[in-house]
N, C-alpha and C positions, 0 to 999 in steps of 0.2 A: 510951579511944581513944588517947591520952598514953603511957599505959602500954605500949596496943600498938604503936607508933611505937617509944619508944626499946628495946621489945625488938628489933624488928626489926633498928634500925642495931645495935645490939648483938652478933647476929647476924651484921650485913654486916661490920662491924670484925671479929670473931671468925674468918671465914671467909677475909676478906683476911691476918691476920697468921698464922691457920694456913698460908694459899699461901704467903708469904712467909721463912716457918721453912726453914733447909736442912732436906734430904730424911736421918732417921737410919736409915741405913746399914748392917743389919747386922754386926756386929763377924766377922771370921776366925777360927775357934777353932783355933791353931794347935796344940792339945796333942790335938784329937782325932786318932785308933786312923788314918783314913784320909788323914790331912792326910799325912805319910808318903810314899804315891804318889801325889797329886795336889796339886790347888791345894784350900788348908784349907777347909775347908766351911763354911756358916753355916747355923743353925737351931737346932733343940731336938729332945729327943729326943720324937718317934723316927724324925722324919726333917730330914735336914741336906742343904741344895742345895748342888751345885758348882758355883757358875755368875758372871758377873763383878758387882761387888757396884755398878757405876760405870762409864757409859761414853756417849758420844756417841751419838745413835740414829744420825748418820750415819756413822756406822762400823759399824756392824749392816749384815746384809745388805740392802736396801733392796725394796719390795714397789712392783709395779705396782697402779693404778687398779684397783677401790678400795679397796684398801688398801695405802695411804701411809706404815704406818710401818714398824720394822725386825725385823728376827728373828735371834734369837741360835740357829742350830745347833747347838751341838756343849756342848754342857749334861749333868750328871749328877744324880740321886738319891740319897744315900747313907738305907739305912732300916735299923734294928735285927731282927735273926731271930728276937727277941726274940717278934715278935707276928706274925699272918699272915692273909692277904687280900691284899684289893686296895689298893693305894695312891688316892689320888682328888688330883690337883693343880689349883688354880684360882687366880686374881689379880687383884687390880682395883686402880686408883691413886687413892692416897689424898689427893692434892691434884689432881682433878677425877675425870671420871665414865670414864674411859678403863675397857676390860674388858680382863685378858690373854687372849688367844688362844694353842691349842697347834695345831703345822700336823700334820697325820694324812697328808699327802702336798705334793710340789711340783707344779706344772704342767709348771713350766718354767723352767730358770735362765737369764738371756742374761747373756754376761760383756762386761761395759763396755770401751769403750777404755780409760778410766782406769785400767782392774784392779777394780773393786768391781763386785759380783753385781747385778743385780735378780731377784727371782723374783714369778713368777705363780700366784697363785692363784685356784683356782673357789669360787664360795659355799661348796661343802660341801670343802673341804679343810682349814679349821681349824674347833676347835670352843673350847667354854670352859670346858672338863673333859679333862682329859687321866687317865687307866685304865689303871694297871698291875695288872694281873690278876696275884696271887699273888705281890708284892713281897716276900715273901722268899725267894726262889728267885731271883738274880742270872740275869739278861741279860747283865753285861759286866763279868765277874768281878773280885774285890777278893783279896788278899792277907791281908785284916784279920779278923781271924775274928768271928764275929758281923756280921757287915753285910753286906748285897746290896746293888750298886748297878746303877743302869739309867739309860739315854741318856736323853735329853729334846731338846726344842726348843721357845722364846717362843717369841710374837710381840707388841711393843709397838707399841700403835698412834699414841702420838703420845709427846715426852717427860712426864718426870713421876717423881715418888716412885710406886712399886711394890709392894704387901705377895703375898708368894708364898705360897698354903698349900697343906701336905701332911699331907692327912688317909688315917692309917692305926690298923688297930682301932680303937679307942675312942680315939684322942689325934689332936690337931693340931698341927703345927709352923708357925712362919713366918720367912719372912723377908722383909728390907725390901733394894730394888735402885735406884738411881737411874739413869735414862735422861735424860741432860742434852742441850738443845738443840745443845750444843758444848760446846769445852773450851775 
């Protein structure tokens, strides 16, 4: 019973100073092929996301009831031609139980007085898998020979460290994003 006790706090201490730990970050690999015409990518191969590595959920576009967190549109893919299928993207935050969601359509944007977005979304407008059929075949063409890349859009739902994966053929990439309550 002893035993089981100080596993536990054990545990609780373990869990408190993992929450505690800054959120690591994925690094920018600025020497990859596509870094070049966009902003440098992060991940492994054989798929590397374009997307911001850090940033306030309140500067994301902000979501009506109920869902309160924020969504980053305007996101890229970059994947190797190397291998072909479908790409499969998923996410979940690693300091608590948050799931990323990908939106498959808007409802409705209303633009604030301030200038910042809300949108609306219906239950079945985001899912927790997002599906690119035949990733390598570009959607939204690259320069870099060897690589297709294709649009994206989160959605986080509250802040938190982020782990992104993209599973293509037989391999997975990830990367790590921080959504800070502020700056």
């Amino acid at each position: 019973m002893l035993m089981g006790g100080l596993l536990l706090i054990g545990c609780n201490t373990l869990a408190q100073i993992i929450t505690d730990m800054p959120c690591p970050v994925s690094p920018r690999l600025t020497d990859h092929p596509v870094a070049e015409q966009m902003v440098a990518p992060v991940g492994e191969y054989p798929v590397w996301f374009v997307t911001l590595d850090a940033v306030a959920i309140f500067d994301l576009a902000q979501s009506a009831p109920p869902y309160n967190g924020g969504t980053i549109r305007k996101s890229l893919v970059v994947v190797s031609t190397e291998l072909s299928g479908d790409l499969v993207l998923t996410g979940r935050q690693l300091d608590g139980d948050g799931i990323v969601l990908f939106p498959l359509r808007i409802d409705e944007e209303i633009q604030n007085a301030d200038g910042t977005t809300t949108i609306v979304y219906s239950e079945d407008d985001l899912t927790e898998q997002f599906v690119i059929p035949n990733a390598e075949n570009t959607t939204n063409g690259t320069d870099a020979p060897g690589y297709a890349h294709h649009p994206w859009a989160v959605y986080y739902p509250n802040p938190g460290c982020y782990q992104l994966t993209g599973t293509f053929g037989e391999h997975s990439a990830t990367a790590i994003v921080e959504i800070r309550p502020f700056f």
